[in-house]
C-alpha positions in Angstrom: -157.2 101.7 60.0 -160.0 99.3 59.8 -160.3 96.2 62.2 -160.4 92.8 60.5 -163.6 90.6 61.0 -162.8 86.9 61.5 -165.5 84.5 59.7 -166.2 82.6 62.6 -168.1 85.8 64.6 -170.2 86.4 61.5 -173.5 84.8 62.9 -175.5 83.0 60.4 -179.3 82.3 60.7 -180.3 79.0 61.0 -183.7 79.1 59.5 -182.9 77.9 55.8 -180.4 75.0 57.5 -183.8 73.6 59.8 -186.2 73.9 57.1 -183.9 71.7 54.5 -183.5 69.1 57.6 -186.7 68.8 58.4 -188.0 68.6 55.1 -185.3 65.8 54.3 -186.5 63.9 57.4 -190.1 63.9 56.3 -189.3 63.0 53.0 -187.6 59.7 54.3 -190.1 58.7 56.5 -192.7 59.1 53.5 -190.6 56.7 51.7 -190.2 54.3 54.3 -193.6 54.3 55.0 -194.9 54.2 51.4 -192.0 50.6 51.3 -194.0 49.2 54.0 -197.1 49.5 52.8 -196.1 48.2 49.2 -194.0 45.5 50.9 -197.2 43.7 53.0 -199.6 44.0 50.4 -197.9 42.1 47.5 -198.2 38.0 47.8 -195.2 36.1 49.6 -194.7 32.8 48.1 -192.7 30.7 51.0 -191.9 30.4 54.5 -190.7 33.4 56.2 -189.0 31.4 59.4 -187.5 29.1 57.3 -185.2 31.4 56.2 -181.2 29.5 56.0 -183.0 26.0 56.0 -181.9 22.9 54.0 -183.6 20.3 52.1 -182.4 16.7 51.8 -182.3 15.4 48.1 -182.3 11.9 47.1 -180.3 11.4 43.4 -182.2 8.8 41.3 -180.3 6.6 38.6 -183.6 7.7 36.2 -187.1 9.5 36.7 -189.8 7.1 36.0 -192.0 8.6 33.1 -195.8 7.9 32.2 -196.0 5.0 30.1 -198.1 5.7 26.4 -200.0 3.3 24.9 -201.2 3.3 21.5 -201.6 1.8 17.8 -198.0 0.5 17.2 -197.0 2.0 13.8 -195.4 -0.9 11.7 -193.4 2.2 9.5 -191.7 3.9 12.3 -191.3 0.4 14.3 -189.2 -2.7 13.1 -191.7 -5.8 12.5 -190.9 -9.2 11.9 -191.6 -10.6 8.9 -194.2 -12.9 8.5 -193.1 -15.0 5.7 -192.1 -18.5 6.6 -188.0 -19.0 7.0 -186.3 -21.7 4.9 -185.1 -24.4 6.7 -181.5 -24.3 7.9 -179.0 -26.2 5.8 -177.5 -29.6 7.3 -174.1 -29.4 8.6 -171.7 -31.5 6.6 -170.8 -35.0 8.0 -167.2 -35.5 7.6 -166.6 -39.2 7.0 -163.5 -41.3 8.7 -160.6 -41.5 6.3 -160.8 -45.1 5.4 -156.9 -46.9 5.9 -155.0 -47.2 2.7 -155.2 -51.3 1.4 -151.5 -52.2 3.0 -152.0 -50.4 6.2 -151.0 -52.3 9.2 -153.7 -51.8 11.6 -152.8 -50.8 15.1 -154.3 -52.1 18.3 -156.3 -49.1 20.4 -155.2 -48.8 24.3 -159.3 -48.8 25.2 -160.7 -52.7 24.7 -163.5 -53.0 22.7 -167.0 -52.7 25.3 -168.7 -56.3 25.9 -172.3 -56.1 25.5 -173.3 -56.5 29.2 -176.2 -59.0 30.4 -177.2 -56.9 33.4 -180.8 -55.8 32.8 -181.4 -52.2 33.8 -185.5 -52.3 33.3 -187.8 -52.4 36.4 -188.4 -55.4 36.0 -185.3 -57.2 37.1 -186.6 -57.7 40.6 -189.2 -59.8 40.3 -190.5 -62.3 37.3 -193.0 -59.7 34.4 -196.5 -61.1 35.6 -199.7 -59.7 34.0 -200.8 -56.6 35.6 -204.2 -56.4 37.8 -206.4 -53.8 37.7 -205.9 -52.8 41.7 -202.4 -53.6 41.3 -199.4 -50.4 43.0 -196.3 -50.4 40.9 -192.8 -49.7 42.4 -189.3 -48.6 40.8 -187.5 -49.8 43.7 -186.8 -53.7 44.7 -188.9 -54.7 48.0 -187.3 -54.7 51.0 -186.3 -57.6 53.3 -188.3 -57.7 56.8 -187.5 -60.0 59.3 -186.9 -59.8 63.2 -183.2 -60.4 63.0 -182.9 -57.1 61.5 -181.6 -54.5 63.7 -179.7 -56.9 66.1 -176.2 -57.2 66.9 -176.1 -61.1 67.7 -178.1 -63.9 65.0 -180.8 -64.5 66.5 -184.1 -63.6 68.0 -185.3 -61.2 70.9 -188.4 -60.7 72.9 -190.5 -59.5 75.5 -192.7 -62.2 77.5 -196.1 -62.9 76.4 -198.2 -61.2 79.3 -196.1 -58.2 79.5 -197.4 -55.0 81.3 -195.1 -52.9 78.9 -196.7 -54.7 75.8 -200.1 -54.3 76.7 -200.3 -50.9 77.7 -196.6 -49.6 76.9 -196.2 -50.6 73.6 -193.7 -47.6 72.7 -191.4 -47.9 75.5 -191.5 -51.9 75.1 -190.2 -51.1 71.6 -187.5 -49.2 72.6 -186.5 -51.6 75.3 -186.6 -54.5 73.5 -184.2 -53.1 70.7 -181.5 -51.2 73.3 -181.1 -55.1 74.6 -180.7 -56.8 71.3 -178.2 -54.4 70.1 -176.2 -55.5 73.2 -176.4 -59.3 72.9 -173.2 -60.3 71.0 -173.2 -63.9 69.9 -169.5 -64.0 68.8 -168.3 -66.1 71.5 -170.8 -68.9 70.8 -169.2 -72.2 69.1 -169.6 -71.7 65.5 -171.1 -75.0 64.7 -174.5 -74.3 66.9 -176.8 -72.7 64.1 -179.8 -72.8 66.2 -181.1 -73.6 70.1 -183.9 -73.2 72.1 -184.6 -69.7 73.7 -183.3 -68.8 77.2 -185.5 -66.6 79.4 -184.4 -64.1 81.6 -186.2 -62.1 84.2 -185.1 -59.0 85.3 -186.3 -56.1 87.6 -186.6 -52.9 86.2 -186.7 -49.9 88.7 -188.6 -46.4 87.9 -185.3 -44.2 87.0 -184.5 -47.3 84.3 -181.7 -49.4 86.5 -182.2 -53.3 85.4 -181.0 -55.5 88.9 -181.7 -58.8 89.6 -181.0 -60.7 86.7 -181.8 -64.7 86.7 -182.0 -67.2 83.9 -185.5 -68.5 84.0 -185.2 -70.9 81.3 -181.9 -72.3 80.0 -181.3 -73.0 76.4 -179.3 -76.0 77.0 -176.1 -74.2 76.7 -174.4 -72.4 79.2 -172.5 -70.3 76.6 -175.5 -69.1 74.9 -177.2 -68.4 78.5 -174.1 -66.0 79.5 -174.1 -64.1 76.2 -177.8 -63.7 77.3 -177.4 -62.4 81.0 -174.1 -60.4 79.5 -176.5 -58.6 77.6 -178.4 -57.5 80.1 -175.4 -56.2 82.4 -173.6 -54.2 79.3 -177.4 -52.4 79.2 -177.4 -51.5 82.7 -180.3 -48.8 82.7 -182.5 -48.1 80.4 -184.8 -44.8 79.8 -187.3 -44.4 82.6 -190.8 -45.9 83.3 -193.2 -43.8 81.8 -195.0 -41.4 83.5 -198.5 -43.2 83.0 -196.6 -46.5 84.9 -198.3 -47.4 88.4 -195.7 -48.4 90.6 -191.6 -48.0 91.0 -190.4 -51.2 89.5 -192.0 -53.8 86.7 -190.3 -57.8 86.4 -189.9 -58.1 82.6 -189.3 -61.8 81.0 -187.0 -61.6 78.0 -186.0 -64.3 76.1 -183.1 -64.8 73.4 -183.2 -67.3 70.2 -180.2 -68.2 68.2 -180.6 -68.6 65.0 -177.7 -68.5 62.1 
């Protein structure tokens, strides 16, 4: 009786199995080294380390194009005619339906318009004289000057001839001058005096604008109209201060007031 022989004591040579993986092995590495060398000497168009990158995009309502200019071609491109047009026809004018003969006629709610006398020319404001040669034109009426203007009482107002202010201060004289006027109120004057001689009053003004020391100087005659004067002077109470350019920390001013209505 014969033993049996399992398969997996047979011994097997391993010769033919080295060969075939050792000739597989060098068969990839020729191919991966024949890749690489293909691979680095063909042309790369790009950035290698840029690779996942984004580019922003602005959308454009149109793409501007490259304007042509050439010889315009009057058969491809409308033209206008050069023929004269015919002038265009009047429109009809319808006429008012005249009233029937014994139609009574009724009375409109607008009046008739007067014809008005009021001249509208340029020349209403003063009499048409023959023009001189150097002569300005204006569309405007002149305008009324006078010293009154710009005061609250009727009458005059002043600085003293001799003034400090007026001869080197003219400005701030100015401005003193009007702050008083618009502060003398002549209501309380009788009516019936129209005019009076001028009252002056002195007056001390100090450097920060405070006016003290207030004395009539010269009546006018009339104690009302000397009051209204000194009243003035108190409703004021301080002014702007000296200028800068002012030597000294007080100035005596002489004002005077005129009535006139």
């Amino acid at each position: 009786m014969t033993s049996h022989v399992s398969v997996l004591d047979e011994k097997e040579p391993l010769r033919n199995p080295l060969l075939a993986s050792l000739t597989l092995h060098a068969g990839l590495a020729a191919v991966l080294t024949a890749g690489a060398f293909i691979r680095h000497s063909t042309q790369n168009w790009g950035d290698q380390e840029a690779l996942g990158g984004s580019t922003m995009v602005n959308p454009v309502s149109k793409i501007p194009m490259v304007a042509r200019s050439g010889d315009v071609n009057p058969v491809a491109n409308d033209t206008e005619t050069l023929a004269p047009k015919a002038p265009p026809e009047p429109k009809p004018v319808q006429k008012a339906k005249e009233p029937e003969p014994d139609a009574i006629p009724i009375k409109g709610r607008t009046p008739p318009k007067k014809p008005s006398n009021v001249t509208t020319d340029n020349e209403k404001f003063r009499p048409y004289t023959t023009p001189k040669t150097n002569q300005v034109f204006s569309t405007t009426g002149g305008a009324t000057v006078s010293p009154l203007m710009g005061t609250s009482g009727s009458g005059a107002t002043g600085l003293g001839k001799g003034s400090v202010l007026g001869d080197r201060f003219g400005a701030y004289a100015a401005l003193l001058k009007q702050r008083i006027s618009q502060n003398w109120k002549t209501q309380g004057i009788d009516p019936q005096i129209r005019t009076a001689p001028p009252v002056v009053v002195n007056f001390t003004l100090l450097r920060n604008g405070t006016i003290k020391d207030i004395k009539v100087k010269t009546s006018s005659g009339n104690a009302a109209i000397d009051l209204s004067a000194q009243r003035a002077l108190l409703d004021v109470g301080k002014v702007d201060p000296l200028p800068d350019g002012f030597v000294g920390n007080e100035v005596i001013i002489e004002f005077w007031f005129e009535l006139k209505r």
